[in-house]
One Martini backbone bead per residue (centre of mass of N, CA, C, O) as a GRO file, in nm:
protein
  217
    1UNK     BB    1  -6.986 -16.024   4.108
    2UNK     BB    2  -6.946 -16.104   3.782
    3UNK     BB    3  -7.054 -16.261   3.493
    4UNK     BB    4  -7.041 -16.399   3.203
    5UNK     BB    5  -7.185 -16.451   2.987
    6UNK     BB    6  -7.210 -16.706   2.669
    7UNK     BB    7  -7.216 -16.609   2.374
    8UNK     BB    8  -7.342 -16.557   2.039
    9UNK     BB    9  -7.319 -16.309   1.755
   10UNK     BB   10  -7.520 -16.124   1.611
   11UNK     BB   11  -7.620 -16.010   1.279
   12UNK     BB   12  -7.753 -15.675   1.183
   13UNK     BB   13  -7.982 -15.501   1.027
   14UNK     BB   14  -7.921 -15.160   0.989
   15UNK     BB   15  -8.098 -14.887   1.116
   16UNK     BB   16  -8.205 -14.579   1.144
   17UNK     BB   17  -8.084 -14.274   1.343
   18UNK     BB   18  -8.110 -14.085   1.594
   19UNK     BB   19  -7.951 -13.776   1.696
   20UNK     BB   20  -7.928 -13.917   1.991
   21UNK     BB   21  -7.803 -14.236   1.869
   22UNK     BB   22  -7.581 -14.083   1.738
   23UNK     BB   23  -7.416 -13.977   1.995
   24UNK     BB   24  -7.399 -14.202   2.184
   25UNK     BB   25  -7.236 -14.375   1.953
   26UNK     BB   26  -6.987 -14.173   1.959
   27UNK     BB   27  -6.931 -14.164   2.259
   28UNK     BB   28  -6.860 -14.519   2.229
   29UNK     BB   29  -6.599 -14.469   2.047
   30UNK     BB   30  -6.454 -14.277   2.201
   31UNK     BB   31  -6.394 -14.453   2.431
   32UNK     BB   32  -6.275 -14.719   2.266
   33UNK     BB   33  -6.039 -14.568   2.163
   34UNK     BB   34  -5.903 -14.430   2.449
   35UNK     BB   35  -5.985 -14.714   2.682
   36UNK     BB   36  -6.106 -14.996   2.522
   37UNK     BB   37  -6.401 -14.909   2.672
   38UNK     BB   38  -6.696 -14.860   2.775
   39UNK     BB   39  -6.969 -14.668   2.905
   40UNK     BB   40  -7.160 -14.577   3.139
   41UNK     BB   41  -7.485 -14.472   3.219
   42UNK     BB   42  -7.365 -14.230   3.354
   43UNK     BB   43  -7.156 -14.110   3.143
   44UNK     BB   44  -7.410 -14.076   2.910
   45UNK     BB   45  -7.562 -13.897   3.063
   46UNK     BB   46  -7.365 -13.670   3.138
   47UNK     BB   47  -7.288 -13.593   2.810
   48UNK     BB   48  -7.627 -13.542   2.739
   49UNK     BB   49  -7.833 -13.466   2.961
   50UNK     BB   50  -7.900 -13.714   3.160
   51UNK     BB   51  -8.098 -13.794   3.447
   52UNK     BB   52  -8.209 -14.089   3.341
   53UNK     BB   53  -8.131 -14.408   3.319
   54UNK     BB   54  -8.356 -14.483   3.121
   55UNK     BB   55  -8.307 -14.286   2.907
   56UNK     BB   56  -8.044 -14.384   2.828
   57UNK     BB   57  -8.153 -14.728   2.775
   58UNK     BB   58  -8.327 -14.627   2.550
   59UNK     BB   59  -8.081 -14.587   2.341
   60UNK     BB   60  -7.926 -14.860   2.395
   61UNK     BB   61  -8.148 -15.038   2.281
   62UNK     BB   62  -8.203 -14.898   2.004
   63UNK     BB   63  -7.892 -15.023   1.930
   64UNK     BB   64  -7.917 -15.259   1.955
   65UNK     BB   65  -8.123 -15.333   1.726
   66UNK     BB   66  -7.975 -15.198   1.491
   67UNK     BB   67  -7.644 -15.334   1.574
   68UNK     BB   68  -7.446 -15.130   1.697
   69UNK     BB   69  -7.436 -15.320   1.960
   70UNK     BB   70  -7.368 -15.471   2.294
   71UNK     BB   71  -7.534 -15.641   2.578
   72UNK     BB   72  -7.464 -15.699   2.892
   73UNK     BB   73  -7.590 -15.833   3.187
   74UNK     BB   74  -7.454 -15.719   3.467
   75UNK     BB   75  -7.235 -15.514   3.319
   76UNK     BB   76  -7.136 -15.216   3.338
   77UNK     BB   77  -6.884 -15.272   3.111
   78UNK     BB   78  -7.111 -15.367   2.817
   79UNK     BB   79  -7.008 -15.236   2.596
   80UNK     BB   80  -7.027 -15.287   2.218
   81UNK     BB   81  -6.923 -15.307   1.943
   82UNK     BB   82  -7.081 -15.367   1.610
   83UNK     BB   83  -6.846 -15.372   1.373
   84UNK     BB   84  -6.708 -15.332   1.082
   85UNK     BB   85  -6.350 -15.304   1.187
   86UNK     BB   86  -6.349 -15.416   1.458
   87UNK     BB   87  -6.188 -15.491   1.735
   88UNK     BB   88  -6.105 -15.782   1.875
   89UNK     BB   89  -6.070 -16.087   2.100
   90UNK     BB   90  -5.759 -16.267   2.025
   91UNK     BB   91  -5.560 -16.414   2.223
   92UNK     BB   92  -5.552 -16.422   2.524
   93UNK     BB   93  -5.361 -16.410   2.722
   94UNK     BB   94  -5.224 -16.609   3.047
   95UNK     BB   95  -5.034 -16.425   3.248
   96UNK     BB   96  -5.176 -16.619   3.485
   97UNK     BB   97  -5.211 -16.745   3.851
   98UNK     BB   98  -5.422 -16.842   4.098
   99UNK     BB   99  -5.259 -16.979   4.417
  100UNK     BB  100  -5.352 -16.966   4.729
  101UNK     BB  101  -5.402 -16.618   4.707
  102UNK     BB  102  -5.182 -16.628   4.466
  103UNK     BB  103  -4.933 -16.489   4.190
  104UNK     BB  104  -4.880 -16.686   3.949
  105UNK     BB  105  -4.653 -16.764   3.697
  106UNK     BB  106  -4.680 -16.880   3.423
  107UNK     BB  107  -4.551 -17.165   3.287
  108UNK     BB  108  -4.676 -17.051   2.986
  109UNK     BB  109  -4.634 -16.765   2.848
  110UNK     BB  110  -4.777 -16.825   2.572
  111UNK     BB  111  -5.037 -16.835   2.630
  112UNK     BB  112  -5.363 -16.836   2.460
  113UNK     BB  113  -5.702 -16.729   2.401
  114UNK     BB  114  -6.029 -16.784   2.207
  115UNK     BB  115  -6.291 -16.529   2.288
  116UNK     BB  116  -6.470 -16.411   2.063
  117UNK     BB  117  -6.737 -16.548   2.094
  118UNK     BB  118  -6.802 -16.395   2.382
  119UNK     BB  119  -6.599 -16.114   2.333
  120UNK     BB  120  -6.544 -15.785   2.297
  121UNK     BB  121  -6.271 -15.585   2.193
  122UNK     BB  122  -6.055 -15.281   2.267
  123UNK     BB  123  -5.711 -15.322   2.244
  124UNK     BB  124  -5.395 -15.429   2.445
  125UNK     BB  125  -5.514 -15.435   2.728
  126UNK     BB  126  -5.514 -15.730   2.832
  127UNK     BB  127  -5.609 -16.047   3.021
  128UNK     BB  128  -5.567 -16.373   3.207
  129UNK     BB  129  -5.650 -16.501   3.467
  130UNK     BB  130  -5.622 -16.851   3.642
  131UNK     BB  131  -5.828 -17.041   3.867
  132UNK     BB  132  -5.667 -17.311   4.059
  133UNK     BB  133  -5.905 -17.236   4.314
  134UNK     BB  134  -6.124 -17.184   4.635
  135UNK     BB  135  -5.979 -16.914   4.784
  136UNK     BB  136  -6.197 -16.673   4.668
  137UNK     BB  137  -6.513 -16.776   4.741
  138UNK     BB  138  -6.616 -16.488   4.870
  139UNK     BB  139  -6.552 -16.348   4.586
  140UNK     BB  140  -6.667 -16.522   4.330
  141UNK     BB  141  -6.435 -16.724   4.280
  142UNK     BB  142  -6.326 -17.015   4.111
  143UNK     BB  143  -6.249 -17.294   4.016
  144UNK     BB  144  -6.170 -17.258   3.650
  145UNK     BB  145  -6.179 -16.977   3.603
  146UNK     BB  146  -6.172 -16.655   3.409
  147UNK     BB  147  -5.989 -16.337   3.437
  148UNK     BB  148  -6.068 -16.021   3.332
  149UNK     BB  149  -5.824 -15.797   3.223
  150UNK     BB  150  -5.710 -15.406   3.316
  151UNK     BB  151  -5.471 -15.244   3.255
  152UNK     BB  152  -5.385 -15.068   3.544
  153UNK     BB  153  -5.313 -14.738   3.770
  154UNK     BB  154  -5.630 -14.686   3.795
  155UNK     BB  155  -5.967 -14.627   3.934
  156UNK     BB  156  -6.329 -14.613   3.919
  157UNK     BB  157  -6.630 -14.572   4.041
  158UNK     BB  158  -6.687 -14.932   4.135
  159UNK     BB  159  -6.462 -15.032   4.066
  160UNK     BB  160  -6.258 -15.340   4.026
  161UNK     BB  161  -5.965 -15.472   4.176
  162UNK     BB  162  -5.647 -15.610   4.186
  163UNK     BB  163  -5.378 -15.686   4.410
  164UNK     BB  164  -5.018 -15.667   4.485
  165UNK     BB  165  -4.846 -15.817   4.708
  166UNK     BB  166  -4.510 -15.864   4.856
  167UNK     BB  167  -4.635 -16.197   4.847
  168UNK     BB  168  -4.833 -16.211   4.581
  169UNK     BB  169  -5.078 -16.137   4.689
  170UNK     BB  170  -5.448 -16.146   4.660
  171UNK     BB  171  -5.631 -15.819   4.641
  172UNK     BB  172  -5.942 -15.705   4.665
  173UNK     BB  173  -6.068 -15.391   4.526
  174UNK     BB  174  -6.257 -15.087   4.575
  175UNK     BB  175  -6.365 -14.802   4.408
  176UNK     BB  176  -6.383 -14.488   4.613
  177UNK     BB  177  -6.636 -14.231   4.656
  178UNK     BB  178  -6.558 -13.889   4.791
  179UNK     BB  179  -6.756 -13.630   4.858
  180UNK     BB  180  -6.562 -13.428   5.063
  181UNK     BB  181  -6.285 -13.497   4.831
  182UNK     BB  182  -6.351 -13.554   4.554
  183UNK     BB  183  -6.234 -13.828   4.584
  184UNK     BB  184  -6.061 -14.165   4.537
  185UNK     BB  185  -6.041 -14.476   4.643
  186UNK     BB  186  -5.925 -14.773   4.816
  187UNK     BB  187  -6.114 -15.107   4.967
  188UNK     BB  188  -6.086 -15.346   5.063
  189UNK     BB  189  -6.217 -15.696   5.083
  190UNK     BB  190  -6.114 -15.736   5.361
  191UNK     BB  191  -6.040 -15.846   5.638
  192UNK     BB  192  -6.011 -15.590   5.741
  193UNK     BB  193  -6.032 -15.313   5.581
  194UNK     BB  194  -5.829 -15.089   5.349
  195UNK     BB  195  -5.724 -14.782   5.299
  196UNK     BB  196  -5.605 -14.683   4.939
  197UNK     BB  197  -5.492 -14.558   4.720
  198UNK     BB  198  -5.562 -14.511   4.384
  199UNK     BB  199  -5.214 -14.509   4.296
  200UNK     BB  200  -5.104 -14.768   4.422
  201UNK     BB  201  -4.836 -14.996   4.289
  202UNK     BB  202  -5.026 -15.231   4.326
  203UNK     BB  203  -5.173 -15.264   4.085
  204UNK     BB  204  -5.294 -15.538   3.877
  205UNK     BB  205  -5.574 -15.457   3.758
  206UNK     BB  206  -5.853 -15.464   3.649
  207UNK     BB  207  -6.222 -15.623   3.674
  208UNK     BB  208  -6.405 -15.716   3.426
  209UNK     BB  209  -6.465 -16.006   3.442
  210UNK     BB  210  -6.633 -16.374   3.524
  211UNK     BB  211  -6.543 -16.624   3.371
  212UNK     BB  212  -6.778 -16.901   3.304
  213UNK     BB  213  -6.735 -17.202   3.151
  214UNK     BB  214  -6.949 -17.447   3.071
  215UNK     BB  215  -6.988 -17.768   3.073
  216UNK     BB  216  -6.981 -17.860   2.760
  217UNK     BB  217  -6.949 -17.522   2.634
   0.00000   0.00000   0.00000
C-alpha cells in the first residue's frame, strides 16, 4: 500500500522541450484524457520504444524539472499534468465509509473534500471511501485514513482493487498477469487468497492511493 505524501505544488517557468520529452508529454496527455490518470513507466517505455526504465525515468524527471508534470515518490500511477486550464480534483465526493471491514453508505451522501492542494486529477470518476477504524490494518490502511477510489470495472496489471462482497464486506485483491495464458486475473489478499475473474461483477473501484493526512497538517 502507498501513501501519497501531502504537499503543495509550485508552477514553475517552462523551458524548451526535446523531441523525446515532448513525445512523452503528449502520451502522459492522451492517457489522462482517455482515461483520467497517467501512465506508468513501464507504459511510457513500450509506446517510446525504450527497454530501460531509468531511460524512461530520465524523460519524466525533465519534465518535472521544466513544470510540465508533477510526481508522487513511490506511487505507480504518480504522474499529473500541471499546465493551465488542466481540470483539478477538487470537492471529491466521501462515496461512502468503510466500518468492521465492510462499506457502509455515507450517512451524509452531499459530503465532499477539497484536496485541491494535495492531488490533481483529470476525469469525474473519482470518489473518497472514509476508514471508520482499524479493521483493514493489516493491509496498511488505518482509521481516519482516505482512499482514493477510480470507478472501474476491470483492473490493469499489479493495480490494486477493492471488491464488494454479497454482504458489503470490504476484500482488497490485486491484478495480476498470466503470462501462460496471457491474461490478468484478480487474487484476494485474504487468507487464504481466492483466484477471480478480472472483470467480476463485484468490483467497486481501483484503490489509487491511501491518503493520511498528519494531525495538525
Amino acid at each position: 500500500m502507498t501513501m501519497l505524501r501531502m504537499r503543495n505544488q509550485e508552477n514553475t517557468s517552462k523551458l524548451p522541450l526535446t523531441a523525446r520529452q515532448r513525445e512523452a508529454l503528449e502520451f502522459i496527455r492522451r492517457c489522462v484524457r482517455k482515461r483520467g490518470y497517467g501512465p506508468t513507466v513501464r507504459e511510457i517505455g513500450d509506446q517510446m520504444g525504450i527497454n530501460s526504465p531509468n531511460g524512461v525515468v530520465g524523460h519524466l524527471v525533465a519534465l518535472e524539472r521544466k513544470g510540465f508534470i508533477h510526481r508522487e515518490a513511490n506511487l505507480s500511477r504518480s504522474i499529473m499534468l500541471v499546465e493551465r486550464g488542466e481540470k483539478t480534483a477538487s470537492g471529491l465526493r466521501v462515496l461512502a465509509h468503510i466500518e468492521e471491514g465492510k462499506i457502509v453508505d455515507n450517512p451524509n451522501p452531499e459530503e465532499r473534500l477539497d484536496l485541491t492542494e494535495q492531488i490533481q486529477l483529470a476525469g469525474e470518476d473519482w470518489f473518497l471511501l472514509r476508514v471508520q477504524d482499524n479493521q483493514l490494518a493489516q493491509h496498511a490502511i488505518l482509521k481516519g485514513d482516505l482512499l482514493l477510489i477510480r470507478k472501474a470495472r476491470t483492473a490493469a496489471d499489479g493495480e490494486q482493487v477493492l471488491l464488494k462482497g454479497n454482504e458489503n464486506e470490504l476484500i482488497p485483491a490485486r491484478c495480476v498477469f498470466n503470462p501462460l495464458t496471457g491474461k490478468t486475473f484478480l487474487r484476494t489478499l485474504e487468507e487464504p487468497s481466492r483466484e477471480l475473474d478480472n472483470s467480476c461483477s463485484g468490483i467497486y473501484g481501483a484503490l489509487v492511493a491511501v491518503i493520511r493526512i498528519p494531525f495538525g497538517g
